[in-house]
C-alpha atoms as an extended CHARMM CRD file, in Angstrom:
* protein
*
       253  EXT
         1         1  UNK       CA            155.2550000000       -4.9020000000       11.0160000000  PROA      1               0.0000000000
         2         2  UNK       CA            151.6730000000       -6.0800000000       10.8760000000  PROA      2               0.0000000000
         3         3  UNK       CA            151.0150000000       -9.6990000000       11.6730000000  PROA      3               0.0000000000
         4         4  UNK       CA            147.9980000000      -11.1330000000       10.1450000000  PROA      4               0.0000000000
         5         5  UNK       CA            148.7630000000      -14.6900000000       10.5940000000  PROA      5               0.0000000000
         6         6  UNK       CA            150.2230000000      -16.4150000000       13.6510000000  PROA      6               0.0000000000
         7         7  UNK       CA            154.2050000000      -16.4710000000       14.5280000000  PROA      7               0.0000000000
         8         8  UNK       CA            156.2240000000      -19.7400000000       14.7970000000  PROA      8               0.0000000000
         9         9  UNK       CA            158.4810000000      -19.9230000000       17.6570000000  PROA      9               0.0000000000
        10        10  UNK       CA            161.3340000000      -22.1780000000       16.5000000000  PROA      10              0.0000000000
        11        11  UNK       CA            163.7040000000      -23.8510000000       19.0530000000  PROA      11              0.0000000000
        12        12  UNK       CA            161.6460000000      -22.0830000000       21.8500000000  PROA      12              0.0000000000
        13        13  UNK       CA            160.6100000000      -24.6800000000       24.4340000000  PROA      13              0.0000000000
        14        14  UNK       CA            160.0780000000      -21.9650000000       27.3360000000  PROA      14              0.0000000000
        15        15  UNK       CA            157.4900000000      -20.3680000000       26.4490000000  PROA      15              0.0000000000
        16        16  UNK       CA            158.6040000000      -16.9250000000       26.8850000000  PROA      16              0.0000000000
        17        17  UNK       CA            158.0800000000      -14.9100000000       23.3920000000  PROA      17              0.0000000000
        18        18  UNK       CA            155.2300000000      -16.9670000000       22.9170000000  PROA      18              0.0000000000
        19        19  UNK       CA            153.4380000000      -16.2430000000       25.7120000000  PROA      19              0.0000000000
        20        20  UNK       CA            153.8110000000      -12.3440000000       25.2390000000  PROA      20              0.0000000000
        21        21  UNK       CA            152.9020000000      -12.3680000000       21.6590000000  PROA      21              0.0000000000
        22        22  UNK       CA            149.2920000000      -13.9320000000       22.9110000000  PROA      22              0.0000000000
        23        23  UNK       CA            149.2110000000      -11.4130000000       25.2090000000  PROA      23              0.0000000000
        24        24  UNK       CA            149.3160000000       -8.6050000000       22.6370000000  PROA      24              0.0000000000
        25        25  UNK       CA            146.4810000000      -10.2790000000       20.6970000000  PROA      25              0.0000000000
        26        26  UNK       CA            149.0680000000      -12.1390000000       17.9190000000  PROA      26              0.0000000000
        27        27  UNK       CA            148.3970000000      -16.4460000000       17.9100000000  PROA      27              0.0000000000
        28        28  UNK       CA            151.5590000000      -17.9250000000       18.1800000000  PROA      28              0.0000000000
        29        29  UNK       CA            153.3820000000      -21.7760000000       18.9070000000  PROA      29              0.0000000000
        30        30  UNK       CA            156.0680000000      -22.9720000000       19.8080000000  PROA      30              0.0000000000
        31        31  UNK       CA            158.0870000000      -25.7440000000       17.8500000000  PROA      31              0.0000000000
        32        32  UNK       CA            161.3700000000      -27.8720000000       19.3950000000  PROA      32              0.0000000000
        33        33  UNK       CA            162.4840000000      -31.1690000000       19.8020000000  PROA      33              0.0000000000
        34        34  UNK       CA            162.1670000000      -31.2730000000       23.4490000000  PROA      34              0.0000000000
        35        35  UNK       CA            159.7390000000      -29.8980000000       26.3020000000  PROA      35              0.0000000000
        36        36  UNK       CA            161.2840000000      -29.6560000000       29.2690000000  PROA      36              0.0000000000
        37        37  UNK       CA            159.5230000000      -26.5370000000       30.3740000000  PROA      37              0.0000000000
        38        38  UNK       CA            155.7170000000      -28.0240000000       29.4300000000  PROA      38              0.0000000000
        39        39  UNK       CA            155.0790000000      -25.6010000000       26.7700000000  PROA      39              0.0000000000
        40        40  UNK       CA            156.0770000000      -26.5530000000       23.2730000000  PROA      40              0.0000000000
        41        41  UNK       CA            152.9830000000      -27.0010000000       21.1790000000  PROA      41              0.0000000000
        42        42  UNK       CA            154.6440000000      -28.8820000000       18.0240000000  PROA      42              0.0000000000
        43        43  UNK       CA            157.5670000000      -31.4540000000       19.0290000000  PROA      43              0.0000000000
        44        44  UNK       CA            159.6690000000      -31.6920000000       16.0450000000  PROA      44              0.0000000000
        45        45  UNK       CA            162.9750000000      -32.3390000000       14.4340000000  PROA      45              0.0000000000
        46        46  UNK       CA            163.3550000000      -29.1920000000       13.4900000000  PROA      46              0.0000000000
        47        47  UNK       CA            166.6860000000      -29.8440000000       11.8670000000  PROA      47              0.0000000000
        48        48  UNK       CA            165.6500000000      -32.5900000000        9.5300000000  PROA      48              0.0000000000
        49        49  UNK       CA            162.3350000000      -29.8980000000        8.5410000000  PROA      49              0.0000000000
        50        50  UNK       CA            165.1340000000      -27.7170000000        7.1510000000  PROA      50              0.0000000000
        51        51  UNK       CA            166.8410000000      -30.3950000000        5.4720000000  PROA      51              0.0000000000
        52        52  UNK       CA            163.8300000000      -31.5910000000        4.2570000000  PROA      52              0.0000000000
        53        53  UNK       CA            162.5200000000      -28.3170000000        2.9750000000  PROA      53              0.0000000000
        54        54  UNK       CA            165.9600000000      -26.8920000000        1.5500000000  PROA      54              0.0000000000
        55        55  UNK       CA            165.7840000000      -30.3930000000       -0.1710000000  PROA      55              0.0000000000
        56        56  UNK       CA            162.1000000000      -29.9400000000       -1.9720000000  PROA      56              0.0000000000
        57        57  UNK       CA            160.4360000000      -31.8960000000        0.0560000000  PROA      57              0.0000000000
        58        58  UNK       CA            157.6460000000      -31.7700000000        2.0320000000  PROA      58              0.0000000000
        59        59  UNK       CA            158.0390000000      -30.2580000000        5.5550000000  PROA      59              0.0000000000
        60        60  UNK       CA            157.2480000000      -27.3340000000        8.2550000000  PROA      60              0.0000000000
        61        61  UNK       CA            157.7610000000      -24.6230000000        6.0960000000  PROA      61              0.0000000000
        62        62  UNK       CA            154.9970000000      -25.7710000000        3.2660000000  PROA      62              0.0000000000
        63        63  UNK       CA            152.0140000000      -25.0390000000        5.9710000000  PROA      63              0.0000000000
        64        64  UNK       CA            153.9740000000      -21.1800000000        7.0080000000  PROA      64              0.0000000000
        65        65  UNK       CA            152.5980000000      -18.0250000000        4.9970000000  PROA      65              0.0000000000
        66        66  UNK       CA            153.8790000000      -14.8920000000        4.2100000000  PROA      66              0.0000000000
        67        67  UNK       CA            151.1380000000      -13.3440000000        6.6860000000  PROA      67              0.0000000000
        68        68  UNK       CA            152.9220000000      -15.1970000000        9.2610000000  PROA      68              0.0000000000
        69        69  UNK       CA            156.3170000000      -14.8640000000       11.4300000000  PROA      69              0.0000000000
        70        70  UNK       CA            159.1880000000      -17.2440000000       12.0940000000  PROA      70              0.0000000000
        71        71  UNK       CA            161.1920000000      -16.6090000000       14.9800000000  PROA      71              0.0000000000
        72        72  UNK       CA            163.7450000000      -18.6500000000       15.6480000000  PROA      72              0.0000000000
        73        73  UNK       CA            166.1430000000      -19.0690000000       18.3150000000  PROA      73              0.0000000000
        74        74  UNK       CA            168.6090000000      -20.8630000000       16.4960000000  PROA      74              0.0000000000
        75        75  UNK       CA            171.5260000000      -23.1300000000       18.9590000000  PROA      75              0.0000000000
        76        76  UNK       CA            174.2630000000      -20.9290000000       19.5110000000  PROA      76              0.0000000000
        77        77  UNK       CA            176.2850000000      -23.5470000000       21.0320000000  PROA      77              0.0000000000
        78        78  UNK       CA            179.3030000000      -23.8140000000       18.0250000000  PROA      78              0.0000000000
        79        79  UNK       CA            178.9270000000      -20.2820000000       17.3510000000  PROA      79              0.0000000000
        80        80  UNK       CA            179.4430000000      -18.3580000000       20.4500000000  PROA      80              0.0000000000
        81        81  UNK       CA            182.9300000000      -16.9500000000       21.4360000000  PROA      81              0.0000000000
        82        82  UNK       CA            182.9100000000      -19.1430000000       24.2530000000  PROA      82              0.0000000000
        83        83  UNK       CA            182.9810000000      -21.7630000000       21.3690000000  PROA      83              0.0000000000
        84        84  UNK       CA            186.0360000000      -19.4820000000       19.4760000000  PROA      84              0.0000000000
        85        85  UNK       CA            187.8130000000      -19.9870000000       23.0320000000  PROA      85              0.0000000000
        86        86  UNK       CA            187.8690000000      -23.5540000000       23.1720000000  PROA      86              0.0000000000
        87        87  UNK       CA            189.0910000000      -23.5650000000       19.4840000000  PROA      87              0.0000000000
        88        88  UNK       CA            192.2910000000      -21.3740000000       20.8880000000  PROA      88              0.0000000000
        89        89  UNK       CA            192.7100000000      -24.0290000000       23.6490000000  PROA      89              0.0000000000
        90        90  UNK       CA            191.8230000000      -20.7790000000       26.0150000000  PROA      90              0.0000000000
        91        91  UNK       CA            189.1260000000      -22.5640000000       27.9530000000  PROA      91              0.0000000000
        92        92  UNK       CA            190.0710000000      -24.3610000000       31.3030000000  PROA      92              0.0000000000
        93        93  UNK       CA            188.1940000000      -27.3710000000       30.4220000000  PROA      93              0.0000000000
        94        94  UNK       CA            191.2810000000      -28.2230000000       27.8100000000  PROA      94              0.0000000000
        95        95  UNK       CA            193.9380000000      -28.4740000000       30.7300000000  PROA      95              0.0000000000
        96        96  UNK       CA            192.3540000000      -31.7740000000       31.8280000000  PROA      96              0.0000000000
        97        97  UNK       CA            193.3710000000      -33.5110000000       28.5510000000  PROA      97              0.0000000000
        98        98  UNK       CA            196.1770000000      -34.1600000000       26.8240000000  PROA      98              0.0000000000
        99        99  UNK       CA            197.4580000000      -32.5890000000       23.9380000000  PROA      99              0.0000000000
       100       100  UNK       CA            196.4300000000      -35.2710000000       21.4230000000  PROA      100             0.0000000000
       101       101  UNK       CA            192.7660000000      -35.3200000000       23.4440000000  PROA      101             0.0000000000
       102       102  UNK       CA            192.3100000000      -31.5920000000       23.2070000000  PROA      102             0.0000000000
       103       103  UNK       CA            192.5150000000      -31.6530000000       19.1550000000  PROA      103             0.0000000000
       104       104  UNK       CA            190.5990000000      -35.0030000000       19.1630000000  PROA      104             0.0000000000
       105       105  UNK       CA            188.0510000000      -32.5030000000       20.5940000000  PROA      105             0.0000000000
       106       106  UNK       CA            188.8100000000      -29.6390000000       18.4130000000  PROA      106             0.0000000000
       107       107  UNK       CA            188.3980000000      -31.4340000000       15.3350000000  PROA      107             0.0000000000
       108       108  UNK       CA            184.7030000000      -32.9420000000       16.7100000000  PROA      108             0.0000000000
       109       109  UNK       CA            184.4700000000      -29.9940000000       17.3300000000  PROA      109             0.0000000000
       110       110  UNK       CA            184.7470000000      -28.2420000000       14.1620000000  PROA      110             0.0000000000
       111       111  UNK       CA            182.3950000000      -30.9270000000       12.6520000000  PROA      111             0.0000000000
       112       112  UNK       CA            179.4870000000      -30.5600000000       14.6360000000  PROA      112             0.0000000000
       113       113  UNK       CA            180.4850000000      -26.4450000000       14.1250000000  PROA      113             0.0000000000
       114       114  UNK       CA            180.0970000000      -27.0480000000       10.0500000000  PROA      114             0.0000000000
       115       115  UNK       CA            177.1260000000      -29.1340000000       10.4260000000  PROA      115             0.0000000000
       116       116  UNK       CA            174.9680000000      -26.4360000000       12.2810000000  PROA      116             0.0000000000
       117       117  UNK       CA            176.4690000000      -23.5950000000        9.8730000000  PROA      117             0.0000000000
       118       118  UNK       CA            174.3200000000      -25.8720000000        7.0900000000  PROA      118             0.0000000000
       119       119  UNK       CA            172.4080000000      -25.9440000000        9.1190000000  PROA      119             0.0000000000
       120       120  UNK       CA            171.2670000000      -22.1210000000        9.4680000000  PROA      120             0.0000000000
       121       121  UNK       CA            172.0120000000      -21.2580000000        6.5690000000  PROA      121             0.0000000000
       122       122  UNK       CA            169.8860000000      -23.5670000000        5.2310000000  PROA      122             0.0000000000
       123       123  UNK       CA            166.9670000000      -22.4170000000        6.5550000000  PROA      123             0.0000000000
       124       124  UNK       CA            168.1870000000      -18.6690000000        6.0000000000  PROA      124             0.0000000000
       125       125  UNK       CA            167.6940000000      -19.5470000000        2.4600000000  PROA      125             0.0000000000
       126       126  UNK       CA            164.8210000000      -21.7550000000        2.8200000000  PROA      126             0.0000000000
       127       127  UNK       CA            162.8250000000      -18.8380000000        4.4440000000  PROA      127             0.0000000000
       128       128  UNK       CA            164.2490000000      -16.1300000000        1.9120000000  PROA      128             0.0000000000
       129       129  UNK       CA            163.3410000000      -17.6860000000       -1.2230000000  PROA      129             0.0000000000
       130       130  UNK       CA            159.6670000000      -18.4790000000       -0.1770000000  PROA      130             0.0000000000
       131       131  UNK       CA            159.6470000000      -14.7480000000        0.5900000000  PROA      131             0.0000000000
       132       132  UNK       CA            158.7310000000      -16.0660000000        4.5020000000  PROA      132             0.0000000000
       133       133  UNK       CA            159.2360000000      -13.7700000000        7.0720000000  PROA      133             0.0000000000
       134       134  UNK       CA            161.9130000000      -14.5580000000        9.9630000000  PROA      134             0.0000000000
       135       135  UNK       CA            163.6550000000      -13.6160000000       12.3730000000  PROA      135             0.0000000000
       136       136  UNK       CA            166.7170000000      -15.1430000000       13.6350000000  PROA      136             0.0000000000
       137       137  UNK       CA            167.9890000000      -14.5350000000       17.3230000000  PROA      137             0.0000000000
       138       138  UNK       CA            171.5160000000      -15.3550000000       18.1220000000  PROA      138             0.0000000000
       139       139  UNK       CA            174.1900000000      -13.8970000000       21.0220000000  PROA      139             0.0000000000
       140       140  UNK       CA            176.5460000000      -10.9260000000       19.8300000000  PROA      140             0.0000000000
       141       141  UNK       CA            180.6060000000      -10.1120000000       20.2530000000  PROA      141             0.0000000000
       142       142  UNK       CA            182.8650000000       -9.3780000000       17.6860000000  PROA      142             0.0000000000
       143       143  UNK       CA            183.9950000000      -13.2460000000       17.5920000000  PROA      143             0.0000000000
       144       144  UNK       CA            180.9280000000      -14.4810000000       16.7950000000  PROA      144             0.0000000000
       145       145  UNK       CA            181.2590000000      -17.2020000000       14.1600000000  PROA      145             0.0000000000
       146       146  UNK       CA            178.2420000000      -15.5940000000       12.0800000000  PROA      146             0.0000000000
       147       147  UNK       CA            179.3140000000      -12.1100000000       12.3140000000  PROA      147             0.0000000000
       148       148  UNK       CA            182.7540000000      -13.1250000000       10.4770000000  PROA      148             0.0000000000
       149       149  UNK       CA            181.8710000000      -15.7590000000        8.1820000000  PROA      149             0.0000000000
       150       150  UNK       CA            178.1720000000      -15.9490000000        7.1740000000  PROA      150             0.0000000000
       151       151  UNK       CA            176.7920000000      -13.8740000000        4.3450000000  PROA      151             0.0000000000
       152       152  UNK       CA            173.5380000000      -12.1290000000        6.2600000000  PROA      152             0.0000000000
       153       153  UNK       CA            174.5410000000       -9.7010000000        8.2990000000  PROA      153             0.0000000000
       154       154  UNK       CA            172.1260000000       -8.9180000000       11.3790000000  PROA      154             0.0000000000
       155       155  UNK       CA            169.8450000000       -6.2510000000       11.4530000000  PROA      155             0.0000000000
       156       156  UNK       CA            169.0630000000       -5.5400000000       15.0160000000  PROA      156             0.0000000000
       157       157  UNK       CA            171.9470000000       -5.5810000000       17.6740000000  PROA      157             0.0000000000
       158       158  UNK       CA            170.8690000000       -4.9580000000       21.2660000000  PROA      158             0.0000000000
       159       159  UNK       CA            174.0500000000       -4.5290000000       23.0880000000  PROA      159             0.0000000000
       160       160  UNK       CA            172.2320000000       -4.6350000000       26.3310000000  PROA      160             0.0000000000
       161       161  UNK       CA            169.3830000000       -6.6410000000       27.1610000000  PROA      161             0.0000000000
       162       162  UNK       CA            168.7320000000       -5.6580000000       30.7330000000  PROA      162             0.0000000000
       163       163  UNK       CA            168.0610000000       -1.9970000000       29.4170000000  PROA      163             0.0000000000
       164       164  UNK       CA            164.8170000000       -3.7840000000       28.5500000000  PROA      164             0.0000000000
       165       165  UNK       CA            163.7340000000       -5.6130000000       31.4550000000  PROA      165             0.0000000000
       166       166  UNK       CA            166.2310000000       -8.9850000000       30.8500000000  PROA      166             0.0000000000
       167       167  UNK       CA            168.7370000000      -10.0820000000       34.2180000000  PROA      167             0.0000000000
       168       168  UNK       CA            172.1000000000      -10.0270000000       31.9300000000  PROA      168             0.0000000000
       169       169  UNK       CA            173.5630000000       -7.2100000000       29.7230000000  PROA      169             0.0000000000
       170       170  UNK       CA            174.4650000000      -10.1520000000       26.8980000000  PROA      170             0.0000000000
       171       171  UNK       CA            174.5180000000       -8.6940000000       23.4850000000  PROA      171             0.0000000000
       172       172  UNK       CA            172.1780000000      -10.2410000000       21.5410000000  PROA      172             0.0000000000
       173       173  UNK       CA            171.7940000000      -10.1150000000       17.6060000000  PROA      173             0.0000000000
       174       174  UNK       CA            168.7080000000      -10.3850000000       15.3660000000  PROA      174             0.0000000000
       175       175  UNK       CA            168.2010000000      -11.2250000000       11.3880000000  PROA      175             0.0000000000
       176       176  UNK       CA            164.6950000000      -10.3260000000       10.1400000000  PROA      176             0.0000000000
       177       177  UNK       CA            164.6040000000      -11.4350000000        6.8550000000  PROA      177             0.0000000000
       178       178  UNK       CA            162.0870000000      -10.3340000000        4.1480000000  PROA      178             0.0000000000
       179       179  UNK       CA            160.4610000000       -7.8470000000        6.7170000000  PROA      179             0.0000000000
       180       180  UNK       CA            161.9870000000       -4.6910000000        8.3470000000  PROA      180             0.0000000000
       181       181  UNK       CA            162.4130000000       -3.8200000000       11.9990000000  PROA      181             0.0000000000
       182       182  UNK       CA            160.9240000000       -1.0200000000       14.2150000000  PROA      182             0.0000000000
       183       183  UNK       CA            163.0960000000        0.9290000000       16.1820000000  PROA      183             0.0000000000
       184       184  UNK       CA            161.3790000000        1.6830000000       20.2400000000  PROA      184             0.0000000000
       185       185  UNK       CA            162.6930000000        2.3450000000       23.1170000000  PROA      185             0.0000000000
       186       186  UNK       CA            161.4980000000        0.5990000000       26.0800000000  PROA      186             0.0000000000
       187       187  UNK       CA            164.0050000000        1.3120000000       28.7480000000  PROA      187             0.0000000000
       188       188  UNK       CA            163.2840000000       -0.8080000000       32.0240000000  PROA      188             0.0000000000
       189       189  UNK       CA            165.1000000000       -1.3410000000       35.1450000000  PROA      189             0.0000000000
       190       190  UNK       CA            166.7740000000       -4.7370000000       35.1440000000  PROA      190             0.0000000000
       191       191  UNK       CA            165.0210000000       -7.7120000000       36.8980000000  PROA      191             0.0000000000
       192       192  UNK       CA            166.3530000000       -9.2540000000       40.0990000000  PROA      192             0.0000000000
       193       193  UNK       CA            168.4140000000      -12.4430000000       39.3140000000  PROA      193             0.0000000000
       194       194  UNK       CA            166.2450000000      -15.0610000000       40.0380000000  PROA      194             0.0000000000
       195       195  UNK       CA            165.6240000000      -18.3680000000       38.3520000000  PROA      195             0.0000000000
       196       196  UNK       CA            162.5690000000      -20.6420000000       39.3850000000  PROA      196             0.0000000000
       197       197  UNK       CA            163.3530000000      -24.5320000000       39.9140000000  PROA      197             0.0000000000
       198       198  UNK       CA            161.8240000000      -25.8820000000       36.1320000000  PROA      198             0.0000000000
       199       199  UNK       CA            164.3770000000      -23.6070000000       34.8410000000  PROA      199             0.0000000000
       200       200  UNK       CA            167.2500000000      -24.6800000000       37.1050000000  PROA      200             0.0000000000
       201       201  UNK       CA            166.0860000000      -28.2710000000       36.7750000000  PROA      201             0.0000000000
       202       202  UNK       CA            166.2090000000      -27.6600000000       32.8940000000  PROA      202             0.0000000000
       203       203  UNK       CA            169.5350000000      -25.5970000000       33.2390000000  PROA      203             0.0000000000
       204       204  UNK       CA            171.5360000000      -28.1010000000       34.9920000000  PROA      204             0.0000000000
       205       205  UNK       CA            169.9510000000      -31.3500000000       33.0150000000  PROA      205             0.0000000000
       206       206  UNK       CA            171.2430000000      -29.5670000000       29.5220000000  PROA      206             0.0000000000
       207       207  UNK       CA            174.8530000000      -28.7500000000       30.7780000000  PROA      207             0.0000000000
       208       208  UNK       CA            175.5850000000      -32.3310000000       32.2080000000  PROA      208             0.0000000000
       209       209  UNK       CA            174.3750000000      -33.7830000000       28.8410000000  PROA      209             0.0000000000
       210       210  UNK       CA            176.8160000000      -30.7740000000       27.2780000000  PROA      210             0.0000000000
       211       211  UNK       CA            179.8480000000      -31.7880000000       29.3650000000  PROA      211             0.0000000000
       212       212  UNK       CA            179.3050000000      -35.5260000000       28.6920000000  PROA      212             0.0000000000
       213       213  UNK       CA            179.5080000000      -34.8620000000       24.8820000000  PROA      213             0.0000000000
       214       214  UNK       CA            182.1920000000      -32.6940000000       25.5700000000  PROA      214             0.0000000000
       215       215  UNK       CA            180.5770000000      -29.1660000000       23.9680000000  PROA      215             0.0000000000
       216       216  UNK       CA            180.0090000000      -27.3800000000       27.2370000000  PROA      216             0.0000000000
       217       217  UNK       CA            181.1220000000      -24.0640000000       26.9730000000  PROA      217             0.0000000000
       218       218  UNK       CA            178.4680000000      -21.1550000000       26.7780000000  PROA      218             0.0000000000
       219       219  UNK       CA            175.5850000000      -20.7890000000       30.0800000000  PROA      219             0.0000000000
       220       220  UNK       CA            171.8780000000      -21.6620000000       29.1900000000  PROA      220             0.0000000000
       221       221  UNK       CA            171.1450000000      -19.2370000000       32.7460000000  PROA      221             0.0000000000
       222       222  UNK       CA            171.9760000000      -16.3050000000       30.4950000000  PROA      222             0.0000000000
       223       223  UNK       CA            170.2160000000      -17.5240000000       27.0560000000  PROA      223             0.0000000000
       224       224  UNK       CA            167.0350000000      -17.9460000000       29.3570000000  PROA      224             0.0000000000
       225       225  UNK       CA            165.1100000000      -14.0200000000       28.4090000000  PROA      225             0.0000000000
       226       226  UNK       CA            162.6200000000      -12.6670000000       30.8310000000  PROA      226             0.0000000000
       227       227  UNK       CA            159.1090000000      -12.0110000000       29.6000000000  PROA      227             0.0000000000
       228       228  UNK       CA            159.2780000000       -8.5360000000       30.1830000000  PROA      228             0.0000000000
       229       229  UNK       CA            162.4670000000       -8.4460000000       27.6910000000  PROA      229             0.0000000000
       230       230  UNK       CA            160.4340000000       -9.8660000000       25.2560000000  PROA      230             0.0000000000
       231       231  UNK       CA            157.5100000000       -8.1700000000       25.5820000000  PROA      231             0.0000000000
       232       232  UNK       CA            159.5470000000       -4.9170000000       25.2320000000  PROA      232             0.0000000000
       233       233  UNK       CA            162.0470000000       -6.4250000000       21.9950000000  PROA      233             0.0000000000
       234       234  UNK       CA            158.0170000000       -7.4320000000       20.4440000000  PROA      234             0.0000000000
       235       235  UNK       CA            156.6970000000       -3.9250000000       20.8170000000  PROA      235             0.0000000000
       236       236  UNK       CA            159.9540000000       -1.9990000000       19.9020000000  PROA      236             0.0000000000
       237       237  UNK       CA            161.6850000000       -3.7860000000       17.1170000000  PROA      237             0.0000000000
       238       238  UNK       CA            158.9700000000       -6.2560000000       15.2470000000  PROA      238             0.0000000000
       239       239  UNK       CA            155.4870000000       -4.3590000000       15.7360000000  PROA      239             0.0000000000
       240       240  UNK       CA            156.4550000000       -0.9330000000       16.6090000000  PROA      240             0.0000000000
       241       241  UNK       CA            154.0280000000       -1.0030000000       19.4930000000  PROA      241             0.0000000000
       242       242  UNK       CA            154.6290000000        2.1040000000       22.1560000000  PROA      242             0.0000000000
       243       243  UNK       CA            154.3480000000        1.2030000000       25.7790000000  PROA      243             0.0000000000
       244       244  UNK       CA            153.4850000000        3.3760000000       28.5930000000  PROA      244             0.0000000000
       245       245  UNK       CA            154.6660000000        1.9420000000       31.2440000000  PROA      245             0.0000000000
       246       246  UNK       CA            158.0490000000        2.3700000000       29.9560000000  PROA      246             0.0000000000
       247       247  UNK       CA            160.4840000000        5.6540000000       29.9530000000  PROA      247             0.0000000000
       248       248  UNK       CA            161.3620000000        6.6070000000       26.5220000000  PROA      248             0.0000000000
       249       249  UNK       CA            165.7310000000        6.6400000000       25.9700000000  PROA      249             0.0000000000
       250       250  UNK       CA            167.9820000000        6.5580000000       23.7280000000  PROA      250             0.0000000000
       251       251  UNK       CA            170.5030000000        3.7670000000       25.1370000000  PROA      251             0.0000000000
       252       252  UNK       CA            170.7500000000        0.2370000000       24.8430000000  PROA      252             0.0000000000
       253       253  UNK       CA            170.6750000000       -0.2170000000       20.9480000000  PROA      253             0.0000000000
């Protein structure tokens, strides 16, 4: 895939594919409602821009080309099969309530589950009728809310990450939407597991927010990609870029 505009980093506040598409020569921003980590170039409601644009009204996407990239972590948060867990009254968190608490929170639950379904695929449809190019990242397992009950099916599934540089295995699943994947093979040796303090800091501020709404239930620690996992996912899947400081295989996708 050739880039000839810029790629727009949605709900990316780290940093991290940002910074590695600059470094292969490809302008890109980042774009979320928050900025804990110092390096979100456009903070916006990125939720009401997809209501707003699925609507016919002015918003983000009116000022995207097709010469540019979306890529967009969407929140996996009411998708994941931690999320399926709770709903089966299988996570731990549900034996401190009673029975009549634990639906009160299933049924919140399921709300704020339907509302981010819109949500996505919302902006699914926003981005495939303007003929936009994007990319959607989301975690992977045979549970996962979109992989049973939403009507694009992913393109790209890396069944494990650290095969590429990243600190977890976690499955991870990609949409790309009016444009078409490469297929590299970057195989790198996993990273140490280490986390510096702006990301614990981050880490731990986001999951006592989660468990004081009551949503907690997947880890942010293993959503958080390393930059040489997405330098190597850049070069192998969306620009078909071949490293050499990586060994060629055959695993990992």
């Amino acid at each position: 895939m050739e880039i000839k505009g810029k790629v727009h980093c949605f709900f990316e506040q780290s940093g991290t594919f940002k910074q590695e598409f600059i470094k292969l020569g490809i302008p890109a921003e980042d774009y979320d409602i928050q900025n804990n980590f110092g390096e979100t170039d456009h903070i916006i409601d990125l939720f009401a821009e997809i209501e707003k644009g699925y609507d016919g009204q002015p918003s983000i996407f009116d000022s995207i080309s097709k010469d540019d990239l979306i890529m967009a972590f969407f929140p996996c948060i009411f998708f994941c099969e931690a999320n399926t867990r709770l709903f089966r009254f299988e996570d731990s968190t549900h034996r401190l309530h009673t029975h009549r608490q634990a639906c009160d929170d299933m049924l919140r639950r399921s709300r704020h589950r339907e509302r981010y379904f819109e949500l996505v695929l919302k902006m699914f449809c926003e981005c495939d009728t303007r003929g936009l190019r994007l990319i959607v990242e989301n975690p992977y397992s045979s549970i996962h809310y979109l992989c049973q009950y939403f009507p694009y099916r992913a393109t790209v599934i890396d069944k494990n990450r650290s095969l590429r540089g990243d600190r977890f295995r976690k499955p991870t699943q990609y949409w790309f939407i009016n444009c078409t994947n490469t297929t590299g093979y970057s195989y790198q040796p996993r990273k140490p597991m280490t986390i510096n303090k702006i990301d614990d800091r981050h880490r731990d501020a986001v999951h006592e927010q989660l468990r004081k709404d009551g949503f907690f239930c997947c880890s942010e620690k293993k959503s958080v990609m390393t930059p040489d996992y997405a330098r190597n996912f850049i070069c192998d899947f969306i620009i078909g870029k071949e490293q050499k400081h990586s060994e060629r295989t055959f695993f990992g996708f």
